[in-house]
C-alpha positions in Angstrom: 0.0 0.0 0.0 1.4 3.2 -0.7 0.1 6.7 0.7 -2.3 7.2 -2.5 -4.4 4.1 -1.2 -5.2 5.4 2.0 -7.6 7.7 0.4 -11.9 6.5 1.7 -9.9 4.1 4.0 -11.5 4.0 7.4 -9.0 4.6 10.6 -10.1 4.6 13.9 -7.3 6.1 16.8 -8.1 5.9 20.1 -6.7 8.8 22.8 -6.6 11.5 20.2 -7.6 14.5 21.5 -3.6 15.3 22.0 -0.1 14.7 21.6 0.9 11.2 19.4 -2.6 10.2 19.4 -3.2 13.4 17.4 -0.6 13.8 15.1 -1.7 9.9 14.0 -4.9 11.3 13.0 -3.3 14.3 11.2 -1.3 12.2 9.0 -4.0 9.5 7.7 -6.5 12.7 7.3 -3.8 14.2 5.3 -4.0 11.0 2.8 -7.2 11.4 2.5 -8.2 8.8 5.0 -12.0 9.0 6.5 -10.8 9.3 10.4 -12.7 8.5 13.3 -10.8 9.8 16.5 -11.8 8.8 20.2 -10.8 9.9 23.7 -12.5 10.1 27.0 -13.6 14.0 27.6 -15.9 15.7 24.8 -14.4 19.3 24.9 -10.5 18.2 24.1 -11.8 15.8 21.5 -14.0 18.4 19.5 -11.2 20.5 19.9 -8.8 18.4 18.4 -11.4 17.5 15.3 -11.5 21.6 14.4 -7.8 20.9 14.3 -7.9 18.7 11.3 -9.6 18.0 7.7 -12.7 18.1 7.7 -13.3 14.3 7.1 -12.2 13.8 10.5 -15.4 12.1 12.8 -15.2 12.8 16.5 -16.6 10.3 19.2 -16.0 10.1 22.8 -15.5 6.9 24.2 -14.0 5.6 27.4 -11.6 2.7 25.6 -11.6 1.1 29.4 -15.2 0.0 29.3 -17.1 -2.0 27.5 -20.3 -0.8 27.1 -18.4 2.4 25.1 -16.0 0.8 23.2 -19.3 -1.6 22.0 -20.6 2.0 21.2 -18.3 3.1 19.2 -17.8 0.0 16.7 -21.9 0.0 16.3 -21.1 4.2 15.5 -18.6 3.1 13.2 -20.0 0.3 11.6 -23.3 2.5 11.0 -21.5 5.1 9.7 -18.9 3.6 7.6 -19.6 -0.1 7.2 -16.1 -1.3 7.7 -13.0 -0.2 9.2 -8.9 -0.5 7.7 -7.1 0.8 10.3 -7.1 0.4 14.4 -4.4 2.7 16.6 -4.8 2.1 20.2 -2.8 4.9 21.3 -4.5 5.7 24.8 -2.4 5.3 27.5 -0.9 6.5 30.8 2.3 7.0 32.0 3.4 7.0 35.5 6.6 7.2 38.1 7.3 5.3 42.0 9.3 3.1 42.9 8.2 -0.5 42.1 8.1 -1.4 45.5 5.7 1.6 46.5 3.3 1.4 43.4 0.0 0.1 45.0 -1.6 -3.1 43.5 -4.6 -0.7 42.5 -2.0 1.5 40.5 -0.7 -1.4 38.6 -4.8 -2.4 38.0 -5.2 1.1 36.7 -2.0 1.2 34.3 -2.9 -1.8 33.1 -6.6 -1.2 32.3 -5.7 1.8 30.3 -2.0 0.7 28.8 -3.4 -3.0 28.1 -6.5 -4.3 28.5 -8.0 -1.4 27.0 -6.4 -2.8 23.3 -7.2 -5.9 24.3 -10.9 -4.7 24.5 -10.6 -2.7 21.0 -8.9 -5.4 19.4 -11.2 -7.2 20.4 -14.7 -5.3 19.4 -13.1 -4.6 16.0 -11.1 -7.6 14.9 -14.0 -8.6 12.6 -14.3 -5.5 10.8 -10.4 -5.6 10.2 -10.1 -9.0 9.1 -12.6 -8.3 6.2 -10.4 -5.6 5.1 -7.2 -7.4 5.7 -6.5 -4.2 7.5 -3.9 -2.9 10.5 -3.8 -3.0 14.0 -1.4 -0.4 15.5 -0.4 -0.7 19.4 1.5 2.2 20.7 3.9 0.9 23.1 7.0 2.5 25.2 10.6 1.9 25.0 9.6 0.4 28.0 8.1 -1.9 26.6 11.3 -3.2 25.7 13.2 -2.5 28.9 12.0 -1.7 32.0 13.9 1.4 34.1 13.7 2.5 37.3 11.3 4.5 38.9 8.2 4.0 36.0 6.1 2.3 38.8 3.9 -0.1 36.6 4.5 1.7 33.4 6.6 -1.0 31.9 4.9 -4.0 32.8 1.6 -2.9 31.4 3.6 -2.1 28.6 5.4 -5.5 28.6 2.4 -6.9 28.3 1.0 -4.5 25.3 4.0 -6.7 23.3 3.5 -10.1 24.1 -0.3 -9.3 23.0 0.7 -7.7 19.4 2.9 -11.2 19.2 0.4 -13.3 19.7 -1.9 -11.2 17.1 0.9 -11.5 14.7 0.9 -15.3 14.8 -3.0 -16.3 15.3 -4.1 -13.7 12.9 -1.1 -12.7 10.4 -1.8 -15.5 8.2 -5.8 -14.8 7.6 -4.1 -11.1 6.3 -3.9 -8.8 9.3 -1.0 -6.7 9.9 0.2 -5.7 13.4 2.3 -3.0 14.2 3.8 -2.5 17.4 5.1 1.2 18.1 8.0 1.5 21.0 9.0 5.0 21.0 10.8 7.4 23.5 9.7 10.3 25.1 7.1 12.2 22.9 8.0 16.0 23.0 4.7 17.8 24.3 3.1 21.9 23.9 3.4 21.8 27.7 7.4 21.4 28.8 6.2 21.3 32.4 7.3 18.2 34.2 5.0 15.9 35.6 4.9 13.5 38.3 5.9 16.0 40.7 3.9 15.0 43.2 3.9 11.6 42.8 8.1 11.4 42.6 9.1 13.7 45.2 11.4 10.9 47.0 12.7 9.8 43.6 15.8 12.0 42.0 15.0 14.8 40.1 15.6 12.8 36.9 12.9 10.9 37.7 10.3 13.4 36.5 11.7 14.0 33.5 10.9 12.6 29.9 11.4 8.5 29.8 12.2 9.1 33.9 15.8 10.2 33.2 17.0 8.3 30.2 19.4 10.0 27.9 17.0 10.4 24.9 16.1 13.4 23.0 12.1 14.3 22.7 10.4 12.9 19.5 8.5 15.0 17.3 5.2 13.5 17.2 4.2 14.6 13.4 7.6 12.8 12.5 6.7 9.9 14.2 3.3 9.7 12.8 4.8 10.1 9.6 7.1 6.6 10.3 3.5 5.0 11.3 2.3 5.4 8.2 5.2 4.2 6.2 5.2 1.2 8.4 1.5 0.5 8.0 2.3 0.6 4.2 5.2 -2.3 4.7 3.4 -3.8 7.1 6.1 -4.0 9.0 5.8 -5.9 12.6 8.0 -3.5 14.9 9.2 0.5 15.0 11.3 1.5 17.7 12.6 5.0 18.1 15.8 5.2 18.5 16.3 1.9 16.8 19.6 1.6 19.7 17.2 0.1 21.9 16.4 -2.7 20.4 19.9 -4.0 20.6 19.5 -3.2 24.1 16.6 -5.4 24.3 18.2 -7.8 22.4 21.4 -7.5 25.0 19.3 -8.4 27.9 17.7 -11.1 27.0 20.8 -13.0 26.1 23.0 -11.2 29.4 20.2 -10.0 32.3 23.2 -8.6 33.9 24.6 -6.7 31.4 21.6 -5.1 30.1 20.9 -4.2 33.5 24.5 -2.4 33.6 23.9 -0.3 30.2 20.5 0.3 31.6 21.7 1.8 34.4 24.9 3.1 32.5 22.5 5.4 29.4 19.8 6.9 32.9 20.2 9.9 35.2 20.7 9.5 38.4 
């Protein structure tokens, strides 16, 4: 597929209102794409549709329950009939260390990291297979690795992969491609730093972008422009920077020496 066939094609991105989630949307509009774009709170999301072409459908949804995200594939299916393209980009990040990150907190990353694709996958899977179409799960560098002071961050993450694996294999052969997105930190309009509260026994490095790894912000319209390309391989992984996966790759053949150039590329 190249970006001439995306024209009429139906893409659906879920946490779009802002950010990644946003610039997606922008870039499959911009091909002519008919794009249906979904986040929790009415106000950002009808913001964010003025923001774009004008065949750009706004519906709010809470991708965490199941009685919305049943909602949204009867809106879409009434509206459109089918559906090419899925991008579960809603997600949360978080910081604490591991050991004081509350069972409840690792329920809630997980819910809205995981199981919320899960649940889309899920709902729309039919739709997709018809079209032989794409499944796109933004992930995390720490997805691949898991640093310090994230809280349960990576291991909803974690588990975000091993789902988009098993897609791959059960599914890949009846013509549906899955992507799996790892990224770094996402440069944002609002430099502030977060997690203040939450990390204020944790070093300062903590609250900063990918918690203190030494990675420069990614623009997100570039990103969403590597999505697309991608999509149009069909390609099964994108990280950004591509350094990490032989990071990855390192620790799972020496646990002790990835831990070391884990350690060794952080702040303290």
């Amino acid at each position: 597929m190249n970006s001439s066939d995306w024209h009429n094609k139906v893409c659906l991105i879920t946490g779009a209102s802002a950010g990644l989630g946003l610039a997606i949307a922008k870039a499959f509009s911009q091909r002519g794409a008919k794009v249906v774009i979904t986040a929790r709170s009415e106000e950002p999301l009808q913001r964010a549709a003025e923001k774009l072409a004008a065949n750009v459908e706004p519906i709010a949804a809470d991708v965490t329950r199941q009685e919305d995200v049943e909602r949204l594939r009867e809106a879409v299916t009434k509206r459109f009939g089918r559906l090419d393209l899925l991008c579960n980009c809603a997600g949360q990040s978080a910081r604490g260390k591991v050991l004081d990150t509350t069972v409840e907190e690792f329920q809630q990353l997980l819910e809205v990291n995981f199981l919320a694709a899960v649940r889309t996958t899920g709902c729309f899977a039919p739709l997709l297979l018809e079209r032989k179409g794409h499944v796109v799960n933004v992930s995390s560098l720490a997805g691949k690795v898991a640093p310090r002071f994230m809280g349960g961050y990576p291991s909803s993450k974690f588990a975000l992969a091993a789902y988009s694996q098993q897609l791959r294999l059960e599914l890949g052969p009846q013509g549906l491609h899955v992507l799996l997105v790892c990224p770094g930190p996402i440069l944002r309009e609002d430099p502030t730093p977060r997690y203040a509260q939450r990390s204020s026994d944790l070093p300062a490095a903590a609250q900063q972008p990918a918690a203190g790894a030494k990675l420069r912000g990614i623009d997100p319209d570039w990103l969403a422009e590597r999505i697309v390309a991608a999509c149009e391989r069909r390609q099964p992984e994108l990280v950004v920077p591509w350094k990490v996966r032989l990071l990855a790759a390192i620790s799972q053949l020496s646990p002790k020496l990835g831990d070391w150039l884990l350690l060794r590329f952080t702040n303290d």
